[in-house]
KOLKOL-452723 format. One record per atom (N, C-alpha, C, O, CB): residue in one letter; residue number from 1; atom name; x, y, z. Coordinates in steps of 0.2 Angstrom, whole numbers. Glycine has a CB too. Example, Ala and Ser with C-alpha at 12.3 -4.5 7.8 and 13.67 -1.06 7.14 Angstrom:
% residues 2
 type seq atom    c1    c2    c3
    A   1    N    66   -28    39
    A   1   CA    62   -22    39
    A   1    C    66   -16    39
    A   1    O    71   -17    42
    A   1   CB    57   -22    45
    S   2    N    64   -11    35
    S   2   CA    68    -5    36
    S   2    C    64     0    39
    S   2    O    67     6    40
    S   2   CB    70    -3    29
//
This chain:
% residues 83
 type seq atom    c1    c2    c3
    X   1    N   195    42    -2
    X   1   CA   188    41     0
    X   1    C   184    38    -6
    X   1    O   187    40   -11
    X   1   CB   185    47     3
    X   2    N   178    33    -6
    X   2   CA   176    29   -10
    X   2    C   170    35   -10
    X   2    O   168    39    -6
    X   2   CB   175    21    -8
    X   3    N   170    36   -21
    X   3   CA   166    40   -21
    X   3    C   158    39   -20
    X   3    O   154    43   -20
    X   3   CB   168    43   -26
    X   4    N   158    32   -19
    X   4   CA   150    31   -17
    X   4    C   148    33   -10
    X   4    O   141    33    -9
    X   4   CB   148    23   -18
    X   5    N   152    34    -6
    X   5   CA   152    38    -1
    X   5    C   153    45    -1
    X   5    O   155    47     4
    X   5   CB   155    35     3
    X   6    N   152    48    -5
    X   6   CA   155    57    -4
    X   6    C   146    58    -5
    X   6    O   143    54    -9
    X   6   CB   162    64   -12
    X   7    N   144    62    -1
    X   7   CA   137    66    -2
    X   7    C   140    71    -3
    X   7    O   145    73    -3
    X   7   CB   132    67     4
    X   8    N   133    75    -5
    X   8   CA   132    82    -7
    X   8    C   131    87    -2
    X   8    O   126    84     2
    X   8   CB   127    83   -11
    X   9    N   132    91     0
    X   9   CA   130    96     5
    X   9    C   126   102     1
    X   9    O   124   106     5
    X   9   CB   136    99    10
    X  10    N   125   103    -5
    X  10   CA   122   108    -9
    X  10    C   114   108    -8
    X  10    O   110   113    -7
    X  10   CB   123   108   -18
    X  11    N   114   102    -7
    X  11   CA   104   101    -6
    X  11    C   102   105    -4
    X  11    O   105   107     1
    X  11   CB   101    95    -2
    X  12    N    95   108    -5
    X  12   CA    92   110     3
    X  12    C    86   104     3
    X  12    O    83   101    -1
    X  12   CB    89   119     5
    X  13    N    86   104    10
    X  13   CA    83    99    13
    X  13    C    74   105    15
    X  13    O    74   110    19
    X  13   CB    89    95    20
    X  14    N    69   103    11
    X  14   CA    62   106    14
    X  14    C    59   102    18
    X  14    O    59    96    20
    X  14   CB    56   107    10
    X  15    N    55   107    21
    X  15   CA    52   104    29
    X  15    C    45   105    27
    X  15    O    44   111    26
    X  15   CB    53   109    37
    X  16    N    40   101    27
    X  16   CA    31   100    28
    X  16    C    27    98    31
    X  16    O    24    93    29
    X  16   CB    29    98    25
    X  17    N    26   100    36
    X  17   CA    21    99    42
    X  17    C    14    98    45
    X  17    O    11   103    46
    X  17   CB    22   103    45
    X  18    N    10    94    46
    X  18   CA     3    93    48
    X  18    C     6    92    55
    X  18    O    10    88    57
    X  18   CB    -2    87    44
    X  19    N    -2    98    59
    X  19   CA    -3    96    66
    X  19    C   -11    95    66
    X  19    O   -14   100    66
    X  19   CB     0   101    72
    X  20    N   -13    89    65
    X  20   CA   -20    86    67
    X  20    C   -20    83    70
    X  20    O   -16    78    70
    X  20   CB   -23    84    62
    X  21    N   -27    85    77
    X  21   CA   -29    83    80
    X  21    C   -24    78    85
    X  21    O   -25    72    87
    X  21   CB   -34    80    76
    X  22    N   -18    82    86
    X  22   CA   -15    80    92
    X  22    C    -7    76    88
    X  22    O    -2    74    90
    X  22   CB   -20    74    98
    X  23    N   -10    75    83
    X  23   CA    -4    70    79
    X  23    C     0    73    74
    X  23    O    -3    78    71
    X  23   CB    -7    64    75
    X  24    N     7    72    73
    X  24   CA     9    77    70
    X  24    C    12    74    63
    X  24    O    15    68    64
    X  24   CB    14    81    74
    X  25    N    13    75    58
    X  25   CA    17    72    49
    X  25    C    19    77    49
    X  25    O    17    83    49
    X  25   CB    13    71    41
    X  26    N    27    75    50
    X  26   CA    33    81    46
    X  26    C    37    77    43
    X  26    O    41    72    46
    X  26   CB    37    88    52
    X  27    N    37    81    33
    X  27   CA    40    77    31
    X  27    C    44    82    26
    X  27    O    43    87    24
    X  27   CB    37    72    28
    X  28    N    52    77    27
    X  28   CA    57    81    24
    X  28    C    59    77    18
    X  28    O    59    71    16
    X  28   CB    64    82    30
    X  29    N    60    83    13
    X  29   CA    62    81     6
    X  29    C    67    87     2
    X  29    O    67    93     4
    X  29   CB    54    80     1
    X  30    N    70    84    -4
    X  30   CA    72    90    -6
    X  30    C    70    90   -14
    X  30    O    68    85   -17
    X  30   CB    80    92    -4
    X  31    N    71    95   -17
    X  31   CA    71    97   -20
    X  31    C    69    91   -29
    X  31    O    64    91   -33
    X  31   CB    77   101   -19
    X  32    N    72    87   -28
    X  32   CA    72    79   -31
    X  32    C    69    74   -29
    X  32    O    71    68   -31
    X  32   CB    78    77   -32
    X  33    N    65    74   -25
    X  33   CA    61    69   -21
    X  33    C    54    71   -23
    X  33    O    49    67   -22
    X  33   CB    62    69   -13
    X  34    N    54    78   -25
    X  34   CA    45    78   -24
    X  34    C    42    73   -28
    X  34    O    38    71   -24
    X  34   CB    41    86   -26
    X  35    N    42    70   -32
    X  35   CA    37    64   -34
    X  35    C    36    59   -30
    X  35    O    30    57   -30
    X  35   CB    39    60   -38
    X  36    N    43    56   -24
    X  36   CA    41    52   -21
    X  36    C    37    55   -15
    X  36    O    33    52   -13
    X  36   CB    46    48   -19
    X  37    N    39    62   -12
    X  37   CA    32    62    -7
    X  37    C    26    65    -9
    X  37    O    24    69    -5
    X  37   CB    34    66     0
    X  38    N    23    64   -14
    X  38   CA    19    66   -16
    X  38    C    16    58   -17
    X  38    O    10    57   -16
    X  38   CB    20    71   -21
    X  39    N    21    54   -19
    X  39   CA    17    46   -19
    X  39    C    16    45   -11
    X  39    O    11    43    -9
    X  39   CB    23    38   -22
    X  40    N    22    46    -7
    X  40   CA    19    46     1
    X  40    C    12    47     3
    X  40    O     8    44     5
    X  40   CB    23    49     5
    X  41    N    13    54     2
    X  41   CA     6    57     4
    X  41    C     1    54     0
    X  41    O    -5    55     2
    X  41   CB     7    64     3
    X  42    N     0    50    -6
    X  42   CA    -6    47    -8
    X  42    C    -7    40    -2
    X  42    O   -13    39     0
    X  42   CB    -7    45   -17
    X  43    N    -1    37    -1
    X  43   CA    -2    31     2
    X  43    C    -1    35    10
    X  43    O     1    30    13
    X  43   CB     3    25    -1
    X  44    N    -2    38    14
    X  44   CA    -2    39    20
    X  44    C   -11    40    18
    X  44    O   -14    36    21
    X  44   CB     3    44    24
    X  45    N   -13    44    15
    X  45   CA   -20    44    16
    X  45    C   -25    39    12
    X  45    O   -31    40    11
    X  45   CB   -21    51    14
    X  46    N   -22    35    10
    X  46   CA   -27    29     6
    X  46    C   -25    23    15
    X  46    O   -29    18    15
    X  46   CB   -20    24    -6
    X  47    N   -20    23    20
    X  47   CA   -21    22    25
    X  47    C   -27    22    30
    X  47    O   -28    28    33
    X  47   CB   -18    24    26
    X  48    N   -32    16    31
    X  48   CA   -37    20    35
    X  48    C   -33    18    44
    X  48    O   -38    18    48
    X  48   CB   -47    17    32
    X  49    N   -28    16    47
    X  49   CA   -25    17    51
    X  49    C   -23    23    53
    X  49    O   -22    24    59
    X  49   CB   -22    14    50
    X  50    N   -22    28    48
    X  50   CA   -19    33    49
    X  50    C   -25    38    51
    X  50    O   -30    36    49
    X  50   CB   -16    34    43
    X  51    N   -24    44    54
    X  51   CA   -30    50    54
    X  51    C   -27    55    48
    X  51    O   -27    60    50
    X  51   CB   -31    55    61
    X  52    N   -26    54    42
    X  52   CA   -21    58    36
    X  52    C   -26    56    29
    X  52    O   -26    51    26
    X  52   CB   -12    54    35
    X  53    N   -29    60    29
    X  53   CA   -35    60    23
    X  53    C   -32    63    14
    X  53    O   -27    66    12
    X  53   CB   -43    66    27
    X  54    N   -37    61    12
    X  54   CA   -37    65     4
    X  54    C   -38    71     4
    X  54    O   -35    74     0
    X  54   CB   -42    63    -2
    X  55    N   -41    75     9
    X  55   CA   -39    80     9
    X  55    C   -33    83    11
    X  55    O   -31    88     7
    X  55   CB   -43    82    10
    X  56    N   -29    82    16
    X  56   CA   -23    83    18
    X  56    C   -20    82    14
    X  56    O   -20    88    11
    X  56   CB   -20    80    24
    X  57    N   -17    77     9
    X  57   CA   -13    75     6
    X  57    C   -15    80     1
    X  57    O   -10    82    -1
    X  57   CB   -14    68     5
    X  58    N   -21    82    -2
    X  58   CA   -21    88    -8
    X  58    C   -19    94    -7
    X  58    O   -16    97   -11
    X  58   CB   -27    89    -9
    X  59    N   -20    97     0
    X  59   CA   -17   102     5
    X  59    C   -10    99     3
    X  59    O    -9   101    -2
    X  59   CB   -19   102    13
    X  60    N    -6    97     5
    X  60   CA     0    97     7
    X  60    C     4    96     0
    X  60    O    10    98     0
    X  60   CB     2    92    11
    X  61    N     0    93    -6
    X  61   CA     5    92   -12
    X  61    C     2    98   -15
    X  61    O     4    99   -21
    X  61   CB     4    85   -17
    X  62    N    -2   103   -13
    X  62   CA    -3   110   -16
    X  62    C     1   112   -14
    X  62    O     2   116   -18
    X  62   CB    -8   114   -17
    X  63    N     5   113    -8
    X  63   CA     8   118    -4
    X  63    C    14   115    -8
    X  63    O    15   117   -14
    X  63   CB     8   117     4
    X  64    N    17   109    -6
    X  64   CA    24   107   -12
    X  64    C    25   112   -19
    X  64    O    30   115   -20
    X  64   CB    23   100   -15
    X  65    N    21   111   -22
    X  65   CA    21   112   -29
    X  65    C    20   119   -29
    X  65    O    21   121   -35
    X  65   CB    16   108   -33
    X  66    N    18   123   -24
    X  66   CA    18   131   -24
    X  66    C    25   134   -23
    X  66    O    27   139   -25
    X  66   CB    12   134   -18
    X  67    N    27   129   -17
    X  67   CA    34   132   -13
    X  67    C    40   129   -22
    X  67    O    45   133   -23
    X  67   CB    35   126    -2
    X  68    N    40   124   -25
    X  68   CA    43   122   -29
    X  68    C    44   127   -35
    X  68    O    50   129   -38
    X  68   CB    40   117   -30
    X  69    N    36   129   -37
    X  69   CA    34   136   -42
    X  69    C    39   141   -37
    X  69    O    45   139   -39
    X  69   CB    24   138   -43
    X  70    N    39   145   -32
    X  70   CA    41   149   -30
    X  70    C    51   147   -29
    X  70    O    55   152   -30
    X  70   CB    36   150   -23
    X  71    N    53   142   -29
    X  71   CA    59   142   -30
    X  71    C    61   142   -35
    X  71    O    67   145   -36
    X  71   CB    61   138   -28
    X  72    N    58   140   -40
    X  72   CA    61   139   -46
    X  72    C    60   149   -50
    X  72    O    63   151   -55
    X  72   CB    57   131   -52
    X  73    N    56   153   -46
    X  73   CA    55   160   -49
    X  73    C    49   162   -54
    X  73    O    47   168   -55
    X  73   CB    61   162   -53
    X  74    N    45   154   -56
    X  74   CA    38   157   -60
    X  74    C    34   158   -57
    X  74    O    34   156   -51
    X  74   CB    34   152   -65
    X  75    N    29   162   -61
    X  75   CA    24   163   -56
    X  75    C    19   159   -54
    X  75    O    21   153   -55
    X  75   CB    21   168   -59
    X  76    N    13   159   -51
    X  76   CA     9   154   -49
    X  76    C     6   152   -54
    X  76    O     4   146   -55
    X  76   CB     6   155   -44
    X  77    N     4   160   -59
    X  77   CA    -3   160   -63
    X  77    C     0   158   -71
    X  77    O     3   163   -73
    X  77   CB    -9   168   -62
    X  78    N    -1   154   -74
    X  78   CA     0   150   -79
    X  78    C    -3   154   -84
    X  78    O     0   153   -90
    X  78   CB    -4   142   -79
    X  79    N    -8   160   -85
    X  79   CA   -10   165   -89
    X  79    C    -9   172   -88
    X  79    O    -7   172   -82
    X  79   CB   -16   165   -89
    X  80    N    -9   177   -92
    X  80   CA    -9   184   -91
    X  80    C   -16   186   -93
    X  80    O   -20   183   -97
    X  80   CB    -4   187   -95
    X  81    N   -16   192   -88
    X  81   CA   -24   194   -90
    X  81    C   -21   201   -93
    X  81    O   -16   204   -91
    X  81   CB   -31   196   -82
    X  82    N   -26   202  -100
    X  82   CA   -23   209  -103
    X  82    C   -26   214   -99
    X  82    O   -31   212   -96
    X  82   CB   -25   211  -112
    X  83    N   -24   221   -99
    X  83   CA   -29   226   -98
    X  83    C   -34   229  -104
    X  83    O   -38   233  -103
    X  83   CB   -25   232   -96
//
């Protein structure tokens, strides 16, 4: 078998979803992609064809980057507060 054809099956593959206003964006990435859908999502909402705004797109790349933080085991909060 030509190794430019063997894939990986280790990936996991994430799922991100908008349901606005009847229309649905669900986009799949894994783990090594988040830059490019995070470029997606600026250009679906710099779209004015689209109903997919700057705010979605900020929503959804906070949600990435939370669920990313939560895989990798850091915490969310970047400081400690002393007692």
């Amino acid at each position: 078998m030509d190794a430019n054809k063997v894939f990986s099956m280790d990936r996991n593959v994430n799922v991100i979803a908008l349901v606005k206003d009847g229309e649905r964006y669900v986009f799949l990435y894994d783990d090594q992609s988040v830059p490019q859908l995070l470029q997606t999502l600026g250009r679906y909402a710099a779209d004015p064809e689209l109903n997919f705004t700057w705010y979605d797109a900020a929503v959804l790349s906070q949600k990435v980057r939370r669920l990313q933080t939560e895989a990798l085991g850091t915490p969310d909060k970047p400081f400690r507060r002393s007692a």
